[in-house]
N, C-alpha and C positions, 0 to 999 in steps of 0.2 A: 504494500500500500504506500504509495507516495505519501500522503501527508501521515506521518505517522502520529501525532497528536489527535488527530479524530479516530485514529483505530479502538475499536473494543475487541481487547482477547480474554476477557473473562468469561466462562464460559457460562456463569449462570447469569450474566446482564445479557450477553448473546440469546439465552434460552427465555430471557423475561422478554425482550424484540418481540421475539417469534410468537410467544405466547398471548402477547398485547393484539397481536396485530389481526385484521379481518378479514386480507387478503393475500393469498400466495401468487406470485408469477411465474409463471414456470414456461422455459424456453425450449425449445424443440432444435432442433436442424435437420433437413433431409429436403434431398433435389435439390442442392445449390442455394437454401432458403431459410436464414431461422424462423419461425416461428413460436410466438408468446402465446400467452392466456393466463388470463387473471380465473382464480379459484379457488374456492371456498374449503378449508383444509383441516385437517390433524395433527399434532404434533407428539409424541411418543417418543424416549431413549435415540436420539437420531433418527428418528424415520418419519417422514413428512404422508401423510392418505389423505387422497383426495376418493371421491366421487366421480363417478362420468358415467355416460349411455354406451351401451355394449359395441358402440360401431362409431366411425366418426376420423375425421383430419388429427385428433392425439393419437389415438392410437396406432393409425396408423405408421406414422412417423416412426413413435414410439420402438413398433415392433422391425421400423429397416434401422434404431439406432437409439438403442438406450440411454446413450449420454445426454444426459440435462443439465441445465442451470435455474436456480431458482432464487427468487428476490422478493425482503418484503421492508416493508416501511410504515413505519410509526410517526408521531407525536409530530405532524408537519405544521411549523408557524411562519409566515412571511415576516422576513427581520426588513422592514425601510428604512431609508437614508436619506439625505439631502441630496447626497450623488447618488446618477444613476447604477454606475458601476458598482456603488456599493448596496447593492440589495442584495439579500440571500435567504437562506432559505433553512430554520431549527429543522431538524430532523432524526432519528436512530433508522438503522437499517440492517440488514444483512442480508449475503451475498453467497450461493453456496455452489455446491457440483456434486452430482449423485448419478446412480443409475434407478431408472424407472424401470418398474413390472406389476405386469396385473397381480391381485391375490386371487390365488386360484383355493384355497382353502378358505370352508367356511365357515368354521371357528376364526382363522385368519381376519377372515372378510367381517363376523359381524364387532369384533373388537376393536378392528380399522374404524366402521360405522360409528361406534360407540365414542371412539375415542375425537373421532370428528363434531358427533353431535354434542359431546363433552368442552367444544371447543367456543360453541357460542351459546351453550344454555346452560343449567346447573338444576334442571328436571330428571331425576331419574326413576325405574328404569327404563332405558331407551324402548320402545316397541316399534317392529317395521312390517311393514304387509308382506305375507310370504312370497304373493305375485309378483311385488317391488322391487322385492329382496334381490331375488333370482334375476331378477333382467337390470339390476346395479351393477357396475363393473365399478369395484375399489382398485385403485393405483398407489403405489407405495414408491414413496424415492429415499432408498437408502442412500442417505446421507454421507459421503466421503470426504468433505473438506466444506468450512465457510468463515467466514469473517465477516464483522460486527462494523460499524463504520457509524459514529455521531456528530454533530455538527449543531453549536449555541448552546452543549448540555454537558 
């Protein structure tokens, strides 16, 4: 990281980021093209679940190239100035690299579920429609490296 003064390598402010935050980005490549999407997520011992429909432009990527990158962002306040140049922008963030894969296990899959729906309610316990359930494809990106980045905090 070039500015190293904004770096966070604590790994439990890094894990408070992730946990604050309500949306994951998660980046793709495949044919010459990255592709993003913002989505609604899990977070678990390094392992990021997401939700998705059994068919679709993620997965497919997905299955010609596991490697990802995923971004998420917190606590944004617009800092003004007198000068232009000097506007910026409070923010926490982090920045990571994993491989993605479906869960094909369904103890797997309804704990992924759980632990997502864990993520923006505190109602338990979870219940899901078996018709639901079954045509839900959970995605899992084991986590292999990230870093934390803050700026005004």
């Amino acid at each position: 990281m070039r500015r190293k003064e904004k770096e966070v390598t604590d790994p439990a402010e890094i894990d408070s980021i992730i946990l604050k935050a309500s949306v994951c980005r998660v980046a793709m490549f495949a044919d010459g093209y990255p592709y993003i999407v913002p989505l609604c997520f899990g977070y678990k011992e390094k392992t990021l679940y997401f939700h998705t429909a059994s068919e679709g432009k993620k997965l497919e990527i997905i299955g010609k190239n596991p490697r990802v990158c995923f971004e998420i962002d917190i606590d944004h306040e617009l800092t003004e100035s007198d000068k232009a140049c000097n506007w910026g922008m409070k923010y926490r963030s982090v920045i990571g690299f994993g491989k993605a894969s479906v869960v094909d296990d369904l103890e797997e899959k309804q704990e992924a579920l759980d632990t997502i729906m864990s993520h923006y309610s505190t109602r338990r316990p979870f219940s899901y429609n078996k018709k639901a359930f079954k045509k839900t494809t959970v995605l899992r990106i084991d986590v292999e490296s990230m870093t934390g980045k803050k700026s005004g905090y």
